[in-house]
DOKE-776055 format. One record per residue (C-alpha): x, y, z. Coordinates in steps of 0.001 Angstrom, whole numbers, padded with zeros to 6 digits, always signed. Layout:
<sites>
XYZ ...
</sites>
This chain:
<sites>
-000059+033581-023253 +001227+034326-026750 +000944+031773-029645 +003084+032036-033237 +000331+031245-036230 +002090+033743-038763 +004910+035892-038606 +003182+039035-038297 +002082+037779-034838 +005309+039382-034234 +006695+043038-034104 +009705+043817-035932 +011231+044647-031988 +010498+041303-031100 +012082+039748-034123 +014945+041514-033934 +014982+040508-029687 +014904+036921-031034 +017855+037715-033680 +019926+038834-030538 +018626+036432-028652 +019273+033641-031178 +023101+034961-032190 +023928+034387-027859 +022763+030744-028235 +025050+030394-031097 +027701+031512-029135 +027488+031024-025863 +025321+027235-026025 +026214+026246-022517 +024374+029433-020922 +020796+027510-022332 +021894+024096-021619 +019166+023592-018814 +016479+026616-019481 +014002+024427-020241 +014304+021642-017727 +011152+020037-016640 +009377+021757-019705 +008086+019264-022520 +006898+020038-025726 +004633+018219-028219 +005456+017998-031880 +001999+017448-033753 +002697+016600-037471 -000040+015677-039587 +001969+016109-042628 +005522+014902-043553 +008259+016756-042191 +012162+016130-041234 +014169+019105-040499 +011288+021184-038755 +010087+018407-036558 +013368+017152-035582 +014385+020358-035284 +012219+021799-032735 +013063+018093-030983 +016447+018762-031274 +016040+022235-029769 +013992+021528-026934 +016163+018786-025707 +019482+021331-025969 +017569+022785-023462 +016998+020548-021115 +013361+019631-021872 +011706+017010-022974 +009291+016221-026183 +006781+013917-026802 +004375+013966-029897 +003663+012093-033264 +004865+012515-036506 +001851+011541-038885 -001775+011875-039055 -002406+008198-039359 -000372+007391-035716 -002619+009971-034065 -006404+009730-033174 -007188+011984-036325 -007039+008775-038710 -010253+008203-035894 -011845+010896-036643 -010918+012909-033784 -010605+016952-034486 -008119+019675-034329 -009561+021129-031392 -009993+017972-029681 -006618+017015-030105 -005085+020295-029170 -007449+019762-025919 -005827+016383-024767 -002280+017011-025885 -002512+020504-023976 -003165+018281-020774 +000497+016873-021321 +002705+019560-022894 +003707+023217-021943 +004040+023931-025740 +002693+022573-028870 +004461+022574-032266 +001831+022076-035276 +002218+020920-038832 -001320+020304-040932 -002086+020447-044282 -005369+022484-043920 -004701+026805-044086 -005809+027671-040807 -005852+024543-038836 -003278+026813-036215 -005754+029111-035531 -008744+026955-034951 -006417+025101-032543 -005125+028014-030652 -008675+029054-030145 -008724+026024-027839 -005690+025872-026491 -004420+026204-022817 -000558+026331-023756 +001238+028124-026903 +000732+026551-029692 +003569+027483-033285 +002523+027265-036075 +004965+024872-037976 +003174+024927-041387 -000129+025040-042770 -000604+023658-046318 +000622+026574-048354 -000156+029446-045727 +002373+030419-043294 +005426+029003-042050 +006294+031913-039032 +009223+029543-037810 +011152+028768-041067 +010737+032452-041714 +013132+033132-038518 +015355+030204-039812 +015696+032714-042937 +016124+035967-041464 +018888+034835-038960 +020877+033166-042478 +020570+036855-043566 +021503+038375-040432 +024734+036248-040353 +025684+035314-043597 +025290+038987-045133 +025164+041508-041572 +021708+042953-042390 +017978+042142-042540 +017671+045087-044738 +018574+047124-047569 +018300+043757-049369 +017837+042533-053050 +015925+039720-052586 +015274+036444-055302 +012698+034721-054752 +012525+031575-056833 +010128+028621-058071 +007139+027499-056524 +006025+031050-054990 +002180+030361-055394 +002195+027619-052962 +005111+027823-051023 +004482+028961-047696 +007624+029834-046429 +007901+032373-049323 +004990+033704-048213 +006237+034132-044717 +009340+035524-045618 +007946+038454-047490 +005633+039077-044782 +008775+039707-042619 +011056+040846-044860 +008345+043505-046072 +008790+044879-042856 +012630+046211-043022 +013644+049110-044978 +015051+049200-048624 +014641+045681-049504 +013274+044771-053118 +012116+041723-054026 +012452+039999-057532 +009896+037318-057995 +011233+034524-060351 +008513+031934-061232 +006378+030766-064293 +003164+032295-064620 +000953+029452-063009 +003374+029756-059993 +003323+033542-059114 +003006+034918-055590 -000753+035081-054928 -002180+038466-055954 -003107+039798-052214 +000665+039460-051682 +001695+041570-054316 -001261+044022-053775 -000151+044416-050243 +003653+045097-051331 +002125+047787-053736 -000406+049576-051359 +003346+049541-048737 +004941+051147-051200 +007439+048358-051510 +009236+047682-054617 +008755+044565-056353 +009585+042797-060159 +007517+039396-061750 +009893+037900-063946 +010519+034530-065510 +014106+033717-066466 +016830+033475-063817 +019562+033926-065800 +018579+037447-066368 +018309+038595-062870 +020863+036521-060677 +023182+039045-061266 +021198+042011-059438 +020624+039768-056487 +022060+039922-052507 +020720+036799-051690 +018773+033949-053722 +015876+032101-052124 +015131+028434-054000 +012367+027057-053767 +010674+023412-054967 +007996+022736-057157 +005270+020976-054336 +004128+017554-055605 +001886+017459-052583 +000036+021121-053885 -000941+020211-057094 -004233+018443-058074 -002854+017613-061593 +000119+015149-062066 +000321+016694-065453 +001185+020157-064527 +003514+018989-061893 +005564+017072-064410 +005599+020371-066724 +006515+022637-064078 +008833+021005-061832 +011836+021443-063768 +011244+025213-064645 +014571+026530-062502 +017429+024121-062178 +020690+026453-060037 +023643+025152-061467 +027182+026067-061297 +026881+028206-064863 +023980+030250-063474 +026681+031086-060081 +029060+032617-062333 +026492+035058-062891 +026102+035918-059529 +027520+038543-057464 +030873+037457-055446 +028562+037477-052266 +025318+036711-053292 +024312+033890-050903 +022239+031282-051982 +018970+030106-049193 +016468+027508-049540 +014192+025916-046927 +014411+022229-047888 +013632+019787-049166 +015103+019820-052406 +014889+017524-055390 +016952+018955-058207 +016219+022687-058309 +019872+023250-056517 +022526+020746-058516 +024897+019403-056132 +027777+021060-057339 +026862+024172-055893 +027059+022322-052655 +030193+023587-052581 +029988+027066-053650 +030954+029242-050777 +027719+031240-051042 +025770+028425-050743 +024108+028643-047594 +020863+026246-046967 +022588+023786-044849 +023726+026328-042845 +020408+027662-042639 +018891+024270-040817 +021041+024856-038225 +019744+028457-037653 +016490+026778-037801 +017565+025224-034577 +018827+027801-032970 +015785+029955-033981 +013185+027580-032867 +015237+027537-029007 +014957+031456-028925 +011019+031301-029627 +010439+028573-027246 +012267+030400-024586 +010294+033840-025406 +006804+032454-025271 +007398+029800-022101 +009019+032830-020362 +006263+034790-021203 +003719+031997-020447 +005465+031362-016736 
</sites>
């Protein structure tokens, strides 16, 4: 039995299987209409969420299964007092796979210590975020043909934001991509990330202004400023204005830069690029979907 807690839970084979895997059920939909029939899976949110919840609803009923589950902390037995492992115990009794979102790093791992069925990881505070990072690399994969060979922009909240995290992790992974880190100092990528990218050999830049390096970029990756992450309203207000994309900062982009971000956004991404060609994020929900149906038919396959 396999479980998803981070992305490098899987090899770069088996991400690229779930790529190919992922680009059929694009295409060819009908062939996965009833995979999944008599299969249910539980969506276990403890902390807000609308497009990877209803996603992974949305993508186990496309395939014929079913989903039960609850979609906050306080309509679960946790506002009881009841733990993690406790409630991975019972739910396991009912589902054949568990989706989990929690606000505690790690709160995946103590529950697939316990668990009887797979159990993905769909977001722990600002850890890892394994299925949005699939979401991302199939946007790549289709929106610009490669995976690799790949200047990457990462940009905004990259100290807490877990699905930055999770991309380089994967990204990391394919050869000749660079990544340009765009964030004010209190928001840079946490130092073990960068001192992994180093000791790999992997080329990197910190730098603050986006104006300056839009222009060098394949593909830009937004990201918010996370009310819920910081401990001081203060700095929150300071900060979360730092990178606003607007249509002046597109004109100097490349012709086929494409432009990513995970969602939620508040006003780091106007709404005039909205219409921008290259814009690609809403896109990129719907390869979320599609995503989230190729893992759940890997690791029930695998499971069965």
């Amino acid at each position: 039995m396999r479980h998803l807690l981070s992305i490098t839970d899987l090899s770069v084979e088996e991400i690229n299987e779930l790529l190919a895997l992922g680009g059929d059920i694009l295409d060819h939909p009908e062939k996965y209409a009833h995979r999944l029939e008599g299969k249910k899976l539980a969506t276990l949110f403890f902390e807000p969420s609308t497009r990877t919840r209803l996603s992974f609803e949305a993508a186990m009923y496309e395939l014929g299964g079913h989903v039960i589950g609850f979609a906050g902390a306080n309509s679960s037995s946790a506002a009881k007092g009841e733990s993690v492992r406790d409630t991975i115990r019972t739910v396991a009794c009912y589902a054949d796979i568990i989706a989990m979102r929690h606000p505690l790093e790690g709160a995946p791992v103590a529950a697939a210590q316990v668990a009887t069925v797979p159990i993905v990881n769909a977001g722990d505070g600002g850890h890892h975020h394994p299925t949005q990072t699939l979401a991302d690399l199939m946007t790549l994969q289709r929106e610009k043909g490669r995976v690799s060979y790949l200047k990457m922009g990462l940009c905004g909240d990259l100290k807490f934001g877990r699905t930055v995290h999770s991309l380089i992790g994967a990204l990391s992974r394919y050869p000749g991509v660079e990544f340009i880190l765009i964030s004010p100092e209190e928001l840079k990528v946490p130092a073990p990330i960068t001192r992994a990218l180093e000791d790999a050999g992997i080329p990197y830049r910190e730098a603050t202004s986006l104006e300056k390096e839009i222009g060098n970029l394949d593909a830009l990756y937004m990201t918010r400023v996370q009310r819920e992450r910081f401990f001081n309203e203060e700095d929150y207000v300071r900060l979360k204005d730092t990178y606003i994309l607007d249509e002046a900062k597109m004109n100097l982009a490349k012709k086929d830069m494409i432009v990513m971000h995970p969602l939620p956004r508040v006003n780091e991404i106007a709404t005039e690029v909205d219409d921008d060609p290259r814009a690609c994020y809403f896109k990129q929900v719907n390869y979320g979907k599609i995503m989230r149906k190729a893992l759940m038919l890997k690791l029930l396959e695998e499971k069965a």
